[in-house]
C-alpha positions in Angstrom: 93.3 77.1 120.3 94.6 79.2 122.7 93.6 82.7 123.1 95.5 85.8 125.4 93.4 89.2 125.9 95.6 92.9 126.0 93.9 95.0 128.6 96.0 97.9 129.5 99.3 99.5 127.6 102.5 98.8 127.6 102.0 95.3 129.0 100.1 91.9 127.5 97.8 90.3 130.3 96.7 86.7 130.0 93.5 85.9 131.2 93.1 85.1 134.8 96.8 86.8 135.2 98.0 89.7 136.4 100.2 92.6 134.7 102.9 93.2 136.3 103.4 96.7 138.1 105.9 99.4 139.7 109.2 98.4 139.5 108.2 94.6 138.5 108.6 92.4 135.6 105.6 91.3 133.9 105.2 87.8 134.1 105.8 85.4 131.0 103.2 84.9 128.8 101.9 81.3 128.4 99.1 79.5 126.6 95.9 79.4 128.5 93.3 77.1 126.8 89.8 78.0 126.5 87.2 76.6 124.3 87.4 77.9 120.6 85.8 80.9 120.1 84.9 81.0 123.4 86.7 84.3 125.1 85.4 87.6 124.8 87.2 91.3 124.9 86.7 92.3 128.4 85.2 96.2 129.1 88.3 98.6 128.2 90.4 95.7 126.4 91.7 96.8 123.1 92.8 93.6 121.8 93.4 89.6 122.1 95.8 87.2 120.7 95.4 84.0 119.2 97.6 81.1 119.2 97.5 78.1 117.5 97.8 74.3 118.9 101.7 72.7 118.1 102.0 71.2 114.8 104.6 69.1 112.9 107.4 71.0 111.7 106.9 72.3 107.8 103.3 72.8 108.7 101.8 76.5 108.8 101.0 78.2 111.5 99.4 81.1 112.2 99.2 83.9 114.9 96.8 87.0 114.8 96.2 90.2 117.1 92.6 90.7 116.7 90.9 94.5 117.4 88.5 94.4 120.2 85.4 95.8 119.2 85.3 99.1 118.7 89.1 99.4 118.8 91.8 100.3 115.8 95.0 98.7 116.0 98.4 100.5 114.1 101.9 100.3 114.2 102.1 96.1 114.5 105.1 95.1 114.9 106.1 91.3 115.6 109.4 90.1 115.9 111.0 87.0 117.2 112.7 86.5 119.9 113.7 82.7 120.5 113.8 79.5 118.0 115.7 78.8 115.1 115.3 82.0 112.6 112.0 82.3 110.9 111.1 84.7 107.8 108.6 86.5 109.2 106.7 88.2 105.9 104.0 89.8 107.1 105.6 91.2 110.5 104.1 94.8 110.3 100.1 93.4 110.1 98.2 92.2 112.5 98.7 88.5 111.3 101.4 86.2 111.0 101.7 82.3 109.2 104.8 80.7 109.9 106.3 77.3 108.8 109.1 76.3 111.2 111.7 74.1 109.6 112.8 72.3 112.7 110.8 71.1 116.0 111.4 73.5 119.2 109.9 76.4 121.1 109.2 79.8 118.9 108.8 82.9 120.7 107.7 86.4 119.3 106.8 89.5 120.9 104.5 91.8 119.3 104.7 96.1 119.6 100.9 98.4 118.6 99.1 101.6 118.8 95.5 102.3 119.3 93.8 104.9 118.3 94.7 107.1 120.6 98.4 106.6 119.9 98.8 104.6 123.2 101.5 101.9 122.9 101.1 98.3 124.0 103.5 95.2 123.7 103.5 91.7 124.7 104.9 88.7 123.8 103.5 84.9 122.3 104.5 80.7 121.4 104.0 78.2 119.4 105.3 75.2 119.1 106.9 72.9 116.4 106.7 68.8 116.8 108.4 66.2 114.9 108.1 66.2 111.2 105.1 64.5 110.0 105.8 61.8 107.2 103.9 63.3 104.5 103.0 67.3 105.6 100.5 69.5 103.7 101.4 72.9 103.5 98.8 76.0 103.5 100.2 79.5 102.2 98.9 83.1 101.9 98.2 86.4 102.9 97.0 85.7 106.7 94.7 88.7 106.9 92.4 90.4 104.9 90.0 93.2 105.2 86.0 91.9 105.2 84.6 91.5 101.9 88.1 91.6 100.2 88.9 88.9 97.4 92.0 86.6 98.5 93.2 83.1 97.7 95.0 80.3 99.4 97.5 77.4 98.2 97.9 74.3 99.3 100.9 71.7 98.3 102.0 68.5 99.7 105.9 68.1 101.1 107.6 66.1 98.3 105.2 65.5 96.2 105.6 65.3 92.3 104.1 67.9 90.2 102.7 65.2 87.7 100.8 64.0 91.2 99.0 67.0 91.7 96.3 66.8 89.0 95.6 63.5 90.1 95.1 63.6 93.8 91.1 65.3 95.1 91.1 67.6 97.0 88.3 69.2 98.8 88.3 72.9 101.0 85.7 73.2 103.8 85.6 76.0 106.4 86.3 74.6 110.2 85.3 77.0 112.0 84.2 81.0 111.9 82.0 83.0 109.9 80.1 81.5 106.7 81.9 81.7 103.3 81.5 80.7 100.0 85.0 78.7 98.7 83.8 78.8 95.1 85.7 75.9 93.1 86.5 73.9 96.5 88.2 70.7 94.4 91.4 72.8 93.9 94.6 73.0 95.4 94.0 77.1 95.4 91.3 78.3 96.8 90.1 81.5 95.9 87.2 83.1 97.8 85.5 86.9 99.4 85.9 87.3 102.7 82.8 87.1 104.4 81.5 90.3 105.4 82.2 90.9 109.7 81.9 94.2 111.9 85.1 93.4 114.0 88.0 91.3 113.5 87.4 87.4 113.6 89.1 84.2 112.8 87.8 82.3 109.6 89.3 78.2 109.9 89.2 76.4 106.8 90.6 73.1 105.8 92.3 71.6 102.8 91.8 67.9 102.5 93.3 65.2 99.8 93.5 62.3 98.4 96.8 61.4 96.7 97.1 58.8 94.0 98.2 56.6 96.2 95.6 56.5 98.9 97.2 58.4 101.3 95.3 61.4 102.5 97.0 64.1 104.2 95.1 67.7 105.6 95.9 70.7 107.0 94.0 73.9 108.2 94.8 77.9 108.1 93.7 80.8 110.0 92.9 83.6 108.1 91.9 86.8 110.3 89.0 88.5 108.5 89.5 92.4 109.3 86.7 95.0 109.5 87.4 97.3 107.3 87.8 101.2 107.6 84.8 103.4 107.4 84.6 104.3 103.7 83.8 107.3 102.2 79.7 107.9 101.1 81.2 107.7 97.3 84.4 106.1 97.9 86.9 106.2 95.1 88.3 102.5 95.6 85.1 100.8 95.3 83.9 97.1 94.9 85.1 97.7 91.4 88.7 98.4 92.0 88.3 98.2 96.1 91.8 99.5 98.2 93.6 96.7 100.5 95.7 97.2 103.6 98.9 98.8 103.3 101.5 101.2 105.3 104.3 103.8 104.9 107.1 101.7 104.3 109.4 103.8 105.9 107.0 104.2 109.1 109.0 107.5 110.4 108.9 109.5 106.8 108.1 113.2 106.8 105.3 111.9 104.0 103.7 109.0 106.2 100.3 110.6 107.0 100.0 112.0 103.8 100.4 109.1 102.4 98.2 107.0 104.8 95.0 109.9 104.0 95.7 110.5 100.4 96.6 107.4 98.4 95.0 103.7 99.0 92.0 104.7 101.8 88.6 103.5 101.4 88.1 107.3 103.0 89.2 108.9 99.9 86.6 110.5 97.5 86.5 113.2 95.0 85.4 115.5 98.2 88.3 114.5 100.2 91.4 114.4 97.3 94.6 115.4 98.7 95.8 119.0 96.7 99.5 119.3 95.9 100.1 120.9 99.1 99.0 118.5 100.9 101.3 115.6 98.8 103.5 117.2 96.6 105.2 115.5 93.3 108.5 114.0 93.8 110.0 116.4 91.8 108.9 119.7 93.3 110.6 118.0 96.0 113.8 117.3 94.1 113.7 120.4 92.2 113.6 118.4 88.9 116.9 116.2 90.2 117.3 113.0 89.9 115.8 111.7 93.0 117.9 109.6 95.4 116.5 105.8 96.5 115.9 107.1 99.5 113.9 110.2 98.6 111.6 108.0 96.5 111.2 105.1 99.5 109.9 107.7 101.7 106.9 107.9 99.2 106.4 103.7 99.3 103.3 102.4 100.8 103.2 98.6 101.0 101.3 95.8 101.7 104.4 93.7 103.4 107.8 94.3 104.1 109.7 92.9 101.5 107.9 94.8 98.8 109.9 97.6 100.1 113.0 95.7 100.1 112.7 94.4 96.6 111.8 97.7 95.0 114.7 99.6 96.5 117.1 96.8 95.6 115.4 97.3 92.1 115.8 100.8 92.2 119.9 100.7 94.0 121.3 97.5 91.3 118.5 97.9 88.2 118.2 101.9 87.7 121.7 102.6 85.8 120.8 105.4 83.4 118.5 106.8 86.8 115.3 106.8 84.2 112.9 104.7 86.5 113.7 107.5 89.3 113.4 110.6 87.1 110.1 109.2 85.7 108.6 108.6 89.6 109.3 112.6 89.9 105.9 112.7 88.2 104.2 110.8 90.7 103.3 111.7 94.5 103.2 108.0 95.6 104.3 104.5 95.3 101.5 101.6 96.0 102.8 98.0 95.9 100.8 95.4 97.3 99.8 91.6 97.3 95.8 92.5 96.5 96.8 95.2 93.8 95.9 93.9 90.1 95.6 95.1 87.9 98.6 97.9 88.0 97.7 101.9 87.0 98.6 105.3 87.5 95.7 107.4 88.5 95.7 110.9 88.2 92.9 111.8 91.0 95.8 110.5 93.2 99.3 111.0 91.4 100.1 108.1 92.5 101.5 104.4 90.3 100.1 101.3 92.1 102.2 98.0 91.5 101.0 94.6 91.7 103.9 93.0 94.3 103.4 90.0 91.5 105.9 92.3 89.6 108.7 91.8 92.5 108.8 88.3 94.3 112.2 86.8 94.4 111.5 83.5 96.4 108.8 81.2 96.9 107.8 82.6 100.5 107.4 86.1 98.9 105.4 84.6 96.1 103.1 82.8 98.9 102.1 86.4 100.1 100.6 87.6 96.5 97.1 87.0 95.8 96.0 84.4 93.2 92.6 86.1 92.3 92.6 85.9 88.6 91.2 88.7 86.9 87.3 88.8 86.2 87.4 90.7 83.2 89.7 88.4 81.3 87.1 86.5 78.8 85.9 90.7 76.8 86.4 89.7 73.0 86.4 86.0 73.4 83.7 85.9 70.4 85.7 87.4 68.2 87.6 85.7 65.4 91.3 87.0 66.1 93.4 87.3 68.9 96.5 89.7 69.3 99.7 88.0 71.4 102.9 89.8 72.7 105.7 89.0 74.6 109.2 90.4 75.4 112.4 88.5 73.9 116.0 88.5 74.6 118.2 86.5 72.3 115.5 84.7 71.3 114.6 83.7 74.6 111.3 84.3 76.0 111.8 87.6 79.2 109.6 88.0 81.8 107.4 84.7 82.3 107.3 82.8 85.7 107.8 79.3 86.3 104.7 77.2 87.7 103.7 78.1 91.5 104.5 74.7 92.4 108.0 74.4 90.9 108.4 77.1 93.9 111.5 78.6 91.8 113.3 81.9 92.6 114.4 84.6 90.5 117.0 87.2 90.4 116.5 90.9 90.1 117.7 91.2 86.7 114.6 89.0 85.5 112.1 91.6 86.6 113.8 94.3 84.2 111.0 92.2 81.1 108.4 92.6 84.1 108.2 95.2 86.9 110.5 97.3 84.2 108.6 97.5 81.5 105.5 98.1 83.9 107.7 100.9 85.3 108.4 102.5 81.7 104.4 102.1 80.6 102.3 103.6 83.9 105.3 106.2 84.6 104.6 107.2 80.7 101.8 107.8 81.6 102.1 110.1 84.9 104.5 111.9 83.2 101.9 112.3 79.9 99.2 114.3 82.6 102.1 116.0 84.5 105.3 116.3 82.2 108.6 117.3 83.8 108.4 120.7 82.3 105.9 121.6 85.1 106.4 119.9 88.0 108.7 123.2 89.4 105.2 125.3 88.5 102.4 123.7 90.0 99.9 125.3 92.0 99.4 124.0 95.4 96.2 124.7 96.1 95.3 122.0 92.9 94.8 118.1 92.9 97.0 116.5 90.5 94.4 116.0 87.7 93.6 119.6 88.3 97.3 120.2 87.1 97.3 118.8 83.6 97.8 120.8 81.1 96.0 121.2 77.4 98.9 119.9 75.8 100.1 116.6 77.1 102.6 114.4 74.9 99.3 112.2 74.2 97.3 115.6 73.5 100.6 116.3 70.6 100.4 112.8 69.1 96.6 112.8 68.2 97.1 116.4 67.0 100.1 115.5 64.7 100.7 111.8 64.3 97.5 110.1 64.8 96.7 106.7 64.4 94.1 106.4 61.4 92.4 102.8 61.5 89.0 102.7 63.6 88.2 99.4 63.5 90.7 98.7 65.6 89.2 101.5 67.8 85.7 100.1 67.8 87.6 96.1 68.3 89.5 97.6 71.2 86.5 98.9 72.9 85.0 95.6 72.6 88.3 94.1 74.2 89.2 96.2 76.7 86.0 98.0 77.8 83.7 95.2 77.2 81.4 96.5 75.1 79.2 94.4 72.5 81.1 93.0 69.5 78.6 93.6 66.1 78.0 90.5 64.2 80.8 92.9 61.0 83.6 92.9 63.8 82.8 88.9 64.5 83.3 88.2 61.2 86.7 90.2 61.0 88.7 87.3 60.0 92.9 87.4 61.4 93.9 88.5 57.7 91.3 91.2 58.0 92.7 92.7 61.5 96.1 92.2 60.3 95.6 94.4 57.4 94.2 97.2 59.5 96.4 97.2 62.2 99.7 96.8 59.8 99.0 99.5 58.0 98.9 101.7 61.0 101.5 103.1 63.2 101.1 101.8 66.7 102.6 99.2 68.4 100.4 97.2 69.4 96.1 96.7 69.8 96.5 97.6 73.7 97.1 101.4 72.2 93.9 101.4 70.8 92.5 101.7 74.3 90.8 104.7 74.2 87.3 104.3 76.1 84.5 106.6 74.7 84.2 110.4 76.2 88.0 110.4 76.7 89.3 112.9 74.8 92.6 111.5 73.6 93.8 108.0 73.8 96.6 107.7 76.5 97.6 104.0 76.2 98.9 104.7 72.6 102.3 106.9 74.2 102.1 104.9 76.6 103.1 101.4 74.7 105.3 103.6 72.2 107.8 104.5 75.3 108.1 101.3 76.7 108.8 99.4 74.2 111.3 101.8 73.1 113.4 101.8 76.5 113.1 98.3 76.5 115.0 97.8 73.4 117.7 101.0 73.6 118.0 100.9 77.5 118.3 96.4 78.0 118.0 95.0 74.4 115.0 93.5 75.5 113.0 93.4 71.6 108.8 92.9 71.9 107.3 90.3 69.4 103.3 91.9 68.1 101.3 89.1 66.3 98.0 88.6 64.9 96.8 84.5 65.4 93.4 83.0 65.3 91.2 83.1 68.7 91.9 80.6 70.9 89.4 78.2 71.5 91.6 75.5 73.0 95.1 74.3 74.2 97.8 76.8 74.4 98.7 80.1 72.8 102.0 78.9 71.6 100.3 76.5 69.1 98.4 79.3 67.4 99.8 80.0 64.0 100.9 83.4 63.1 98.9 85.2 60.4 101.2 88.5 60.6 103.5 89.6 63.1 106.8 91.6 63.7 109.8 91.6 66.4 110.6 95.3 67.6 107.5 97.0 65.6 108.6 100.1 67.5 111.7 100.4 64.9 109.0 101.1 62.2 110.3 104.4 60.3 106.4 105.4 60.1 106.5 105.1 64.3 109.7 106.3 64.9 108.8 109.7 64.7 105.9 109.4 66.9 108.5 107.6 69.7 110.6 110.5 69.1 107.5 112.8 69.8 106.8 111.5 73.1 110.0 111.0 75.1 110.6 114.5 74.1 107.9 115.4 76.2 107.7 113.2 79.3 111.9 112.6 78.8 113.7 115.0 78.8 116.6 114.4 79.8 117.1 111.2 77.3 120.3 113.0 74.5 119.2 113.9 70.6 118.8 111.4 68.4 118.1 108.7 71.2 115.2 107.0 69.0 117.7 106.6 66.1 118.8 103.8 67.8 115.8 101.7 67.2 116.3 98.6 65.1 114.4 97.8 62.0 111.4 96.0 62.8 111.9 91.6 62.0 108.7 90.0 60.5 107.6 86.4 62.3 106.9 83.9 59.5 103.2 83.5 58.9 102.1 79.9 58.8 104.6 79.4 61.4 102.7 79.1 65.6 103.9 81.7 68.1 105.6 79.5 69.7 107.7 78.0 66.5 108.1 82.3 65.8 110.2 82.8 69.3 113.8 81.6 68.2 114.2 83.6 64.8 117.6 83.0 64.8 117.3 79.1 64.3 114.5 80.3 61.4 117.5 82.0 60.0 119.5 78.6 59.5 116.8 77.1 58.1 115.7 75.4 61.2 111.9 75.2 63.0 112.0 75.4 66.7 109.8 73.6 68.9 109.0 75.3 72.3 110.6 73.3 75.4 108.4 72.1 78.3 110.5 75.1 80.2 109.5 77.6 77.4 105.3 76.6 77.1 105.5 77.2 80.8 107.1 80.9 80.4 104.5 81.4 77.2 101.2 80.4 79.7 102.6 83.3 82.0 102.7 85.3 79.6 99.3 84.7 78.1 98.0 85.3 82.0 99.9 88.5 82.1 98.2 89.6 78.5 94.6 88.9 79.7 95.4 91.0 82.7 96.3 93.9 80.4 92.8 93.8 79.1 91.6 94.2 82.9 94.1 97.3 82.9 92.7 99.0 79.7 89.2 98.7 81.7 90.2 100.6 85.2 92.5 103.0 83.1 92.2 106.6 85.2 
């Protein structure tokens, strides 16, 4: 590996060389070899830069700027500067991995700040050999801070996916700190970053054995950063921990707000930003509809194209302006690759997005984390199991293909996912701070200090309540955990069906009310979203009650009661009504009337048979494709994340 040192501003020194002076150039960087590990930051160096050895082309790479100890690196910028054009997707962190296509020279030159706001700059290679034959690939996130959770994937060039599951693999670390890879016989590996005091390189190693006897390897560099000083009581704790991200527009009149008050492991209650400090969008906008650019300069993100994708969302998605007239309720906008589950928390104002919601192309999709959510297995004894899923002419919205299949999508396919996440959490900052008050607000208050006693969910409990508390009591056990009693175990899917059809909610996520919370906020929040998914895109949400799931796939599970667009209910459609009036405005009289009448699903019938109701109208039972079970196992991983949500609800 080879390794250059910075040591003064303005100018990157290699070791044993010289930075050039007065009216001179600098010379040209160049690799210097030195034993791994094996060079140390020099008295008043502030940081180094590794390189890695040439590699076939198609293989990762990786480069990283590590901190010096004691020093705090910002404002990375890398760019490139000769070889055939890379896609550089983490270009504003200290840490880049690279795949060149083609064999040749790649140059880069990388701009940062210490913390003293001095500027330095220099410049690095690598190189790209012939292809090998058969290339294993490594992908992720480069960085990540000590301690953090974070995942790797690795894939073979050309390989079949019916190969994968029977090739062994095997993960080992190379070189660096100690870490635990968990599961190592996987093609991802998902591990915590082993706790360090200063930036350093962790090498691992994937290793396997394809059906065919050949055995092909590849390594990754991942640059394990120390972490900021957190607060004494830090609000993002090991629970719900805060990852690295930045203003995306670095030169916003918000960005130090934004870097203080919003994703900081230095945030507690003591140190809360008030409203003066980060005011809502629309005491900015006056209660306008907010331009794109007016909502960007609130974006913090984890990697460039996060940015870029929720803009382009926001410029070609955001017709009727709704998604930007809800984000007035907000003082922030979080998206990053470490960020799951989503939430709006009102200690901060602010939504944060999991950029899972926004990928467009496979490279993007290498950049999100893979950890799955640990709280995804709360109800698993009991009897019954509630599914959901979003359909548009009886087509499954919003699942993903397989990571492998390494498939793009558009930007009207996130409408069924980063839209309806848009329409549920912006429900809810709206719900604690409706419309009606943003022109009023106090300054001198936090944002949770700002809510008033009458909130659209605080109306709805007081005027159309939901009635049935077992489903309460069940959603507690599902979303919060708690101990199921042997009564609820024996609560048989005919038994759960008949409570929750005889109320009027949309679905068991709005019975997520955790105890000591005065009114339950998930409820408003499910009522508006379906509801603008099915006026504003036509986009209908199936609600079914099935057996537990004790093996194969959700799609086979049969249906003992379920409905297509629920929300149309006439016994619902006055509580829709109740609370867009509150946090919307701006939406005309009469809007909900457009709500269609609720379909049932045929009981006896599996979920998956239940999707295509217009070939059940003919007379004719549908089978699921190999394409659809694909889209329906997304979609059960996105429901057991929603159970994760309920938990860290603010």
């Amino acid at each position: 590996m080879a390794l250059l040192k910075i040591l003064a501003p303005l100018c990157l020194c290699l070791l044993m060389a010289a930075c050039g002076g007065g009216g001179g150039a600098a010379p040209a960087p160049g690799p210097v070899t030195v034993p791994p590990l094996g060079l140390q930051c020099l008295s008043g160096s502030v940081a180094r830069l590794a390189l890695p050895a040439a590699a076939g082309a198609g293989r990762n790479q990786e480069l990283a700027l590590l901190a010096c100890p004691g020093a705090r690196l910002d404002a990375v910028q890398w760019r490139q500067i000769d070889g055939a054009a890379l896609t550089l997707g983490s270009a504003r962190s200290q840490a880049l991995s690279v795949a060149p296509a083609t064999p040749g020279r790649y140059a880069f030159s990388v701009d940062f700040t210490d913390a003293t706001g001095a500027s330095y700059s220099g410049q690095a290679e690598l190189g790209a050999t012939a292809p090998d034959a058969t290339a294993m690939v490594i992908r992720g996130e480069p960085s990540v801070w000590s301690g953090g959770q974070t995942s790797l994937r690795a894939w073979v060039d050309g390989l079949a996916m019916a190969d994968y599951p029977l090739a062994q693999v095997r993960w080992r670390r190379v070189d660096g700190p100690d870490v635990v890879l968990g599961d190592a016989g996987q093609w991802r590996a998902i591990f915590t970053a082993p706790i360090v005091s200063q930036d350093t390189l962790l090498r691992l190693r994937a290793e396997a054995t394809l059906a065919d006897g050949r055995i092909v390897s590849q390594e990754f560099s991942l640059l394990v950063q120390a972490a900021p000083a957190a607060a004494p009581a830090p609000l993002f704790d090991a629970g719900n921990p805060s990852s690295r991200v930045y203003p995306y527009v670095a030169d916003s009149l918000h960005a130090a707000a934004l870097r203080d008050c919003i994703y900081t492991p230095a945030l507690s209650n003591a140190t809360l930003c008030t409203l003066g400090r980060l005011s809502l969008l629309g005491t900015q906008t006056r209660g306008e509809l907010p331009t794109v650019e007016q909502v960007m300069a609130r974006v913090l993100v984890s990697n460039d194209w996060m940015g870029q994708r929720f803009e382009a969302f926001l410029r070609e998605q955001d017709v009727n302006g709704d998604f930007r007239r809800l984000l007035n309720a907000t003082t922030a906008i979080v998206i990053g690759g470490r960020v799951r589950p989503a939430f709006y928390w009102s200690a901060t104002g602010a939504i944060y997005l999991d950029a899972d919601y926004l990928w467009q192309t496979a490279a993007e999709r290498d950049s999100v984390s893979e950890v799955p959510d640990p709280r995804s297995d709360y109800g698993s004894d009991l009897a019954y199991r509630m599914l959901w899923r979003y359909v548009q002419g009886n087509q499954s919205a919003g699942g993903r293909s397989e990571v492998l299949a390494r498939a793009p999508r558009d930007g009207a396919s996130l409408i069924p996912t980063l839209g309806r996440l848009l329409y549920h959490e912006l429900t809810h900052a709206n719900d604690f701070v409706p419309p009606r008050l943003h022109l009023l607000l106090n300054a001198g208050l936090r944002v949770y200090e700002a809510m008033p006693p009458d909130t659209a969910s605080d109306r709805l409990r007081a005027q159309l309540p939901f009635r049935s508390q077992q489903m309460v009591d069940l959603g507690r056990v599902q979303f919060f955990g708690a101990a199921s009693t042997a009564a609820q175990r024996g609560y048989q899917p005919a038994d759960v069906a008949g409570f929750f059809a005889a109320d009027r909610v949309t679905d068991g996520y709005s019975y997520s009310w955790p105890v000591g919370q005065s009114v339950p906020r998930e409820d408003a929040a499910m009522l508006a979203e379906e509801a603008l998914m099915q006026l504003r895109h036509g986009v209908l949400r199936d609600v079914a009650v099935t057996p537990q799931l004790l093996s194969g796939a959700s799609a086979d599970l049969a249906v003992a009661w379920g409905q297509r667009g629920r929300v149309g209910d006439a016994a619902i459609k006055p509580r829709v009504a109740l609370v867009l009036a509150q946090t919307m405005p701006w939406l005309p009289a009469g809007f909900v009337d457009g709500l269609a009448a609720p379909l049932p699903l045929r009981a006896g019938l599996t979920w998956g048979q239940n999707l295509d109701q217009g070939a059940l109208a003919r007379g004719l039972v549908r089978s699921l494709s190999a394409a659809e079970r694909v889209l329906e196992a997304d979609l059960d991983a996105q429901r057991r994340s929603s159970q994760r949500a309920a938990a860290l609800a603010r």
